[in-house]
C-alpha positions as CSV (number, residue, x, y, z in Angstrom):
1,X,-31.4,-4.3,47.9
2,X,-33.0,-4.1,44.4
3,X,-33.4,-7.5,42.8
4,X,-31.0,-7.9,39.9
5,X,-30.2,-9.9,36.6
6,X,-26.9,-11.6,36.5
7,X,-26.9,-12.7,32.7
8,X,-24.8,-15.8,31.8
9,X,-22.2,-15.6,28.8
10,X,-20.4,-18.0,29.4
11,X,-21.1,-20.0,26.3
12,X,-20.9,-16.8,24.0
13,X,-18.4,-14.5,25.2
14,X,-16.5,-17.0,26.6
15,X,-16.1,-18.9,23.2
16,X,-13.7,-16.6,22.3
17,X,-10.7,-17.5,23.9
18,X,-11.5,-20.9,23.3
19,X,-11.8,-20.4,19.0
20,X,-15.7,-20.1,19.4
21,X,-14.8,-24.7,20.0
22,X,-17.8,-24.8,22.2
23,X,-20.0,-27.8,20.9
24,X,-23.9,-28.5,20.8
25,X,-23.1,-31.2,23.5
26,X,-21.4,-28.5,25.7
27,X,-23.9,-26.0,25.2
28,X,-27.3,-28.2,26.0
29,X,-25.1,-29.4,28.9
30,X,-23.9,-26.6,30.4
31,X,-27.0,-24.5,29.7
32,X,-28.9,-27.3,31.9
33,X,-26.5,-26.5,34.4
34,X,-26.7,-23.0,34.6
35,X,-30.6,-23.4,34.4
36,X,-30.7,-25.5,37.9
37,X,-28.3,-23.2,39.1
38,X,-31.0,-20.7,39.3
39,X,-29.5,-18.4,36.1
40,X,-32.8,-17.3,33.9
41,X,-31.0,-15.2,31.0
42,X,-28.0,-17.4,29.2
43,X,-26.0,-16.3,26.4
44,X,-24.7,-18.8,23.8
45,X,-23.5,-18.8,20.3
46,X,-20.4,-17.4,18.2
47,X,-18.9,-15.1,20.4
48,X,-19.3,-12.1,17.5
49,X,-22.8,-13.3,17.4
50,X,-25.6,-14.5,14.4
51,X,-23.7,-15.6,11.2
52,X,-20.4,-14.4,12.2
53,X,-19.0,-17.7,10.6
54,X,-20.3,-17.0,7.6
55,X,-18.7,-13.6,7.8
56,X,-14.9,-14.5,8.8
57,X,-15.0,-13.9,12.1
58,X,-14.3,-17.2,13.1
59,X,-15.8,-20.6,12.1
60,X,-17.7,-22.0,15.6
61,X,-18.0,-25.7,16.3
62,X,-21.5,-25.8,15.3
63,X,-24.3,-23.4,12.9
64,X,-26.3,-20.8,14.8
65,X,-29.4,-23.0,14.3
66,X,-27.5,-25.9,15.8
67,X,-26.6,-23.6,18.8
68,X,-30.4,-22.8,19.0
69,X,-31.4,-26.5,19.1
70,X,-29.2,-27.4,21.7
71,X,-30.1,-24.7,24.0
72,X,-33.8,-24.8,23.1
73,X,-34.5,-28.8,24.2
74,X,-32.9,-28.4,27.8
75,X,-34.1,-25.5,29.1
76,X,-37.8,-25.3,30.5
77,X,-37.4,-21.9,33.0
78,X,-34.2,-19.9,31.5
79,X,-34.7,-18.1,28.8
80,X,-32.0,-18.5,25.9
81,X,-30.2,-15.6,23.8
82,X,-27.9,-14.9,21.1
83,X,-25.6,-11.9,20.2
84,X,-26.6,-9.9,16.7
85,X,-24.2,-7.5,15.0
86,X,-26.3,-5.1,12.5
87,X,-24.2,-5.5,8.9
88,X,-22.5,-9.2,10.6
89,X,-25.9,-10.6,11.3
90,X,-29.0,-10.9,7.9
91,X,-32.1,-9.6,9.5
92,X,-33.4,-12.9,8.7
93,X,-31.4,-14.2,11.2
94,X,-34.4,-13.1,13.7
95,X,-36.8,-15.2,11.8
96,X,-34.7,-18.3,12.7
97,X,-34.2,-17.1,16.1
98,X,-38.1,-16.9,16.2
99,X,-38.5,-19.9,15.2
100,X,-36.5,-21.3,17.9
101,X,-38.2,-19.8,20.3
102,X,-35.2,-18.0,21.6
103,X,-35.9,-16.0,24.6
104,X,-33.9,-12.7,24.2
105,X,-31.7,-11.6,22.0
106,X,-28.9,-8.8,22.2
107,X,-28.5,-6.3,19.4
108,X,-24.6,-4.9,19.5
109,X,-23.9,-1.9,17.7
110,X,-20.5,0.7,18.3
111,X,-22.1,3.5,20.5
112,X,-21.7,5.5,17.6
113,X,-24.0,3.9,14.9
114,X,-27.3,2.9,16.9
115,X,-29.4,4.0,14.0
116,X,-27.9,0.8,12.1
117,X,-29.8,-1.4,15.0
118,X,-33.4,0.3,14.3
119,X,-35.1,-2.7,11.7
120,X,-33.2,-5.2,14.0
121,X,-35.0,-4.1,17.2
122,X,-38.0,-3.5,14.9
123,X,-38.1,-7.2,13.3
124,X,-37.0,-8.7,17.0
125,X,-40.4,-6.8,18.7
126,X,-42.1,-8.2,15.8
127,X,-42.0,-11.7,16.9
128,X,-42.1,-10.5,20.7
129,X,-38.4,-11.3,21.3
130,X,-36.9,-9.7,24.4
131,X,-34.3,-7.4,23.2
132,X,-31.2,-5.4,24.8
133,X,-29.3,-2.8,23.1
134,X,-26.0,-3.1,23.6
135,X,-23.8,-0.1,23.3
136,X,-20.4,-1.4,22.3
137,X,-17.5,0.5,23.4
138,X,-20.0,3.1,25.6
139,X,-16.4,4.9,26.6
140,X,-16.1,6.4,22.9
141,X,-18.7,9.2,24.2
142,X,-19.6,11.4,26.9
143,X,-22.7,10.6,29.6
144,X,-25.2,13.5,28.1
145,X,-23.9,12.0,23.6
146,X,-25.0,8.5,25.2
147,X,-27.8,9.3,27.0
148,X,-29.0,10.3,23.6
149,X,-28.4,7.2,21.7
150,X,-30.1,5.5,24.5
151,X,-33.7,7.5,24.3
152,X,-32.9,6.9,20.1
153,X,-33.0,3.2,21.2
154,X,-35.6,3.6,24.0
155,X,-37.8,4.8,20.5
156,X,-37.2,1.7,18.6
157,X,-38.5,-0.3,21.0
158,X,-35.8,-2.3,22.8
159,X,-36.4,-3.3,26.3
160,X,-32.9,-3.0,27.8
161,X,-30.2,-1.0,27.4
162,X,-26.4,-1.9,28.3
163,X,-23.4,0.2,29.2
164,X,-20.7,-1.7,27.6
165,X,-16.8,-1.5,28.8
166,X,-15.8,-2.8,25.3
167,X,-11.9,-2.6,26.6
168,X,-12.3,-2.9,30.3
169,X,-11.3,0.5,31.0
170,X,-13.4,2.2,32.7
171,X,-13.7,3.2,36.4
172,X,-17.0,3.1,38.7
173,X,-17.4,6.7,38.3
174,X,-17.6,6.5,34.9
175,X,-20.7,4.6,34.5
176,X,-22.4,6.3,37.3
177,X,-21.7,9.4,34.9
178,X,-24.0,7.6,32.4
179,X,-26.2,6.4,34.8
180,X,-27.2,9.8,35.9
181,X,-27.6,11.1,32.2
182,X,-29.4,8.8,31.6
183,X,-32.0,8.7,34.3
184,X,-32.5,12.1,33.2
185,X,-34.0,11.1,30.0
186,X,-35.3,7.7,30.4
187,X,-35.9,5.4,33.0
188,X,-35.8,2.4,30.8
189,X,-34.1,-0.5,32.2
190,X,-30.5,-0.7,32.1
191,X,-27.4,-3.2,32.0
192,X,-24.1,-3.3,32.4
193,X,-21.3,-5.7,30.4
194,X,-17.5,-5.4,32.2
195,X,-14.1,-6.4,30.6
196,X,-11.3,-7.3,33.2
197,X,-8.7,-5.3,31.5
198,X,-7.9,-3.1,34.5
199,X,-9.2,-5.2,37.0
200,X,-12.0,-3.6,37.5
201,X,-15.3,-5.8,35.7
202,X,-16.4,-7.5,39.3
203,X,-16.7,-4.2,41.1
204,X,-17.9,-2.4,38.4
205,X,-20.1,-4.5,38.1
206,X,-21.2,-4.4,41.5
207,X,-21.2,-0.8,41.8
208,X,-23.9,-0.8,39.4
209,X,-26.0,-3.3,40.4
210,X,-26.0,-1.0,43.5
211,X,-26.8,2.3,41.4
212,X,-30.1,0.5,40.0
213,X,-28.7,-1.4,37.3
214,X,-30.5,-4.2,37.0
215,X,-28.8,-6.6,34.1
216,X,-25.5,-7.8,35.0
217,X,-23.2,-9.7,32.8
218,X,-20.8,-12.6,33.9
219,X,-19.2,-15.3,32.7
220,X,-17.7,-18.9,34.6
221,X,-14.2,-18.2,35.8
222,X,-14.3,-15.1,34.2
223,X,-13.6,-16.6,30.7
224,X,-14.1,-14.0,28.1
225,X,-12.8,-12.0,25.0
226,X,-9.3,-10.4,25.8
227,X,-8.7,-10.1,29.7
228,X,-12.0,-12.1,29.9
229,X,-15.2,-10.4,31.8
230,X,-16.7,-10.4,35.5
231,X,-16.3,-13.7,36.9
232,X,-19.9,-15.7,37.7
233,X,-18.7,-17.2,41.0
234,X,-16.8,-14.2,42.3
235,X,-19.6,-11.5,41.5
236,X,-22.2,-13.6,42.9
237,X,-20.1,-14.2,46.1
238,X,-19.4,-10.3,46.5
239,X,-23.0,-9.7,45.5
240,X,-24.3,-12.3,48.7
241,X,-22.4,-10.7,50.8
242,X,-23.2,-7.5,50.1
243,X,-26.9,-8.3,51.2
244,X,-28.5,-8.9,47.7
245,X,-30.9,-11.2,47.0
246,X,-30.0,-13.8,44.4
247,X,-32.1,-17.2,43.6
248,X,-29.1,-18.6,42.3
249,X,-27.3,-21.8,44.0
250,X,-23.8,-20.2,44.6
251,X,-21.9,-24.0,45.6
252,X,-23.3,-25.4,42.4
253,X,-22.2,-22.0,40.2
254,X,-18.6,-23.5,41.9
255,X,-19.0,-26.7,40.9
256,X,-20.1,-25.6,37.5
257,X,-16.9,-23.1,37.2
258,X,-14.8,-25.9,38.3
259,X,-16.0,-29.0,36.2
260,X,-16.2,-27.5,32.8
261,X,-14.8,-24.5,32.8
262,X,-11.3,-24.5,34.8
263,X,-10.4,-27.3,32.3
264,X,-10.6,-24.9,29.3
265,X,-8.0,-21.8,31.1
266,X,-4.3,-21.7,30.3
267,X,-2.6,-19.8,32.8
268,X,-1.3,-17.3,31.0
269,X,-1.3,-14.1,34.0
270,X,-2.2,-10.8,32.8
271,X,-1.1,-9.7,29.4
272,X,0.5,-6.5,28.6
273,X,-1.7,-6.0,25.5
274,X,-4.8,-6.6,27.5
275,X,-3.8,-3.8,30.4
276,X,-2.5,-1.1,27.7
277,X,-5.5,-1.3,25.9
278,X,-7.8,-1.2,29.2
279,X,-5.4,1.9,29.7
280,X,-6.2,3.7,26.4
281,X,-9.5,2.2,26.0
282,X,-8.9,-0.1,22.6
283,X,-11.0,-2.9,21.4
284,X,-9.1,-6.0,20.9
285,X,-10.6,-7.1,17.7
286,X,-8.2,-4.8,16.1
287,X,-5.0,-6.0,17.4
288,X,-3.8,-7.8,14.8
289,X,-3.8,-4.7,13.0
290,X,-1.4,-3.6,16.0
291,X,0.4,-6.5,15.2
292,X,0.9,-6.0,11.9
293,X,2.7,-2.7,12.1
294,X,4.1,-3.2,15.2
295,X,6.0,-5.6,13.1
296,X,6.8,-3.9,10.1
297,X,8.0,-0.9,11.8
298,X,9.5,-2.6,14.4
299,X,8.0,-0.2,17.2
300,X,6.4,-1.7,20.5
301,X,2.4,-2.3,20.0
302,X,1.8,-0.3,22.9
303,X,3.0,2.6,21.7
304,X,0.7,1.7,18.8
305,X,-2.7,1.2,20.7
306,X,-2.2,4.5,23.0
307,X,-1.7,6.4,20.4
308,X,-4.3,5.5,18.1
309,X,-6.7,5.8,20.7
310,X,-6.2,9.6,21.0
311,X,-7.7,9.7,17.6
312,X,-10.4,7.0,17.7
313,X,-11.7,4.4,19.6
314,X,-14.4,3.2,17.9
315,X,-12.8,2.4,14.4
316,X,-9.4,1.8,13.3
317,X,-7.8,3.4,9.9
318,X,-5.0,1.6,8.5
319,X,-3.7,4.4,6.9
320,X,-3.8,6.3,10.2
321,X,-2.2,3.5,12.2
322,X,0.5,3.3,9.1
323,X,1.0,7.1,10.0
324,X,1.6,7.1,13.4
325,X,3.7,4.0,13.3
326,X,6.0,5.8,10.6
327,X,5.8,9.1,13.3
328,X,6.7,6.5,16.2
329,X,9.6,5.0,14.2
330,X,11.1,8.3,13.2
331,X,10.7,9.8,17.3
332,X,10.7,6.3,19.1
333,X,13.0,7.8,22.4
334,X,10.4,10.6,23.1
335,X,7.1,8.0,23.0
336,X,9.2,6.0,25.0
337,X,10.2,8.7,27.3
338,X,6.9,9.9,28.0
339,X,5.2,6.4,29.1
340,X,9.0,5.7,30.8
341,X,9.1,3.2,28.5
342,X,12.8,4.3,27.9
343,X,14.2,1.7,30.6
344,X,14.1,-0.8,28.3
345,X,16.3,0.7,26.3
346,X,18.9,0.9,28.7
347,X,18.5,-2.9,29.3
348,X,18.4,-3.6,25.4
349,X,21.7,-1.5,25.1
350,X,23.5,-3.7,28.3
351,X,22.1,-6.8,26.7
């Protein structure tokens, strides 16, 4: 088996369920952890990444320089990264980072707008950062459109490039699809970053670490944005047993999981929000827009998300989602009869 990356976001994607509340205390503490665990790439920071408290995303417990501290006086073998959001993050940003010493760093940009990353990548190589591209909601084009972007990306530079399941929709087949339009054009290396909307981010993810994927995102207990992303302890017990070879102590990534993480979950089961929008492919960050005029127009939210993403699933339009929420109002029993959503009528009517 190849070897493989398994990259630890934990304390970055996993903040967002938790209002971005992780602390410098938790993130020195937990990134020592992870480190003796055998983990050598770890994500931390504001879940939306460099100076997203300064933009509204969010205020996180601590500034992105704190983050940086914490992380940067515990660990001596893992390397430390942060997530950066072209327009959300300054380019300056990366001169702190720099000085910091951080160890990779993870450029984000919609699938669609790569060019926006180029002076991010090219300020990041600069200072001889480690840097992944990561193509947010991959889905929103085809294998041989993204295999495109990625030898655009391949050109400014970066080292890595990530498939990205932005809404935990997609199926194995899917990202073999890029995979192999990729390979075609590059051989650069490649990653892969799961949602669990459908179920699907630990065997996904597996299924790509056994195409020749060799960066792997994960997170403890699976904690993540919306349905959460490939749990740590389950991929790396499915990855074991598969034959791989991983220098990473799987009881302590338990023990981890357990002790600091388990505390933090809310048992909430799966939420209907999160499977429709693995369904249609629909990036949670917008649902309070769903929200909204689900509200106002007193339609279900579902019928919201579906529909918007026939028209796009990159950006949402207001004015679009106003439209097809007026549309939805005025013809709510065929939308409902076509997802057999109509039942619940019959059970609001004998109510």
């Amino acid at each position: 088996m190849k070897k493989i990356e398994i990259l630890e976001t934990t304390l970055r994607d996993g903040s967002y369920p938790i209002n971005f509340s992780f602390n410098a205390a938790d993130t020195s503490l937990i990134c020592k952890e992870l480190e003796t665990a055998g983990f050598r790439y770890i994500e931390i920071g504001h879940g939306v990444g460099l100076n997203a408290s300064n933009q509204g995303k969010g205020v996180a417990a601590q500034t992105d320089e704190e983050y940086m501290v914490a992380a940067e006086e515990v660990l001596k073998k893992a390397k430390y990264g942060m997530f950066c959001i072209p327009g959300i993050a300054k380019i300056e940003d990366i001169d702190l980072a720099a000085e910091h010493n951080m160890g990779f760093i993870r450029i984000g940009t919609n699938v669609t707008e790569v060019p926006s990353s180029k002076e991010y990548v090219k300020r990041a190589k600069e200072h001889d950062i480690f840097v992944t591209a990561n193509f947010m909601k991959s889905y929103a084009l085809d294998a041989q459109q993204l295999a495109k972007k990625v030898a655009l990306s391949e050109k400014y530079g970066v080292d890595v490039v990530y498939i990205v399941d932005s809404a935990g929709g997609m199926f194995s087949k899917d990202i073999e699809e890029y995979y192999e339009a990729i390979r075609k054009v590059s051989d650069i290396t490649l990653g892969f970053h799961g949602h669990d909307n459908l179920g699907l981010a630990v065997s996904n993810s597996i299924e790509s670490a056994k195409m020749g994927i060799k960066f792997i995102d994960s997170s403890l207990q699976g904690l993540g944005r919306s349905s959460g992303n490939a749990s740590t302890e389950i991929l790396i017990a499915a990855l074991l047993k598969l034959g791989f070879k991983l220098d990473i102590d799987f009881l302590k990534v338990l023990d981890i999981g357990q002790e600091y993480i388990q505390p933090l979950l809310t048992n909430k089961g799966v939420m209907p929000l999160d499977i429709v929008s693995g369904y249609a492919e629909f990036h949670s960050s917008y649902m309070h827009h769903i929200q909204k005029y689900s509200s106002k127009y007193k339609v279900r939210p579902e019928l919201l998300i579906i529909e918007m993403c026939k028209i796009n699933k990159v950006d949402l339009d207001e004015n679009i989602l106003r439209a097809i929420a007026k549309k939805i109002k005025k013809e709510e029993h065929l939308y409902l009869g076509k997802y057999a959503f109509n039942r619940y009528i019959g059970r609001e009517q004998d109510e």
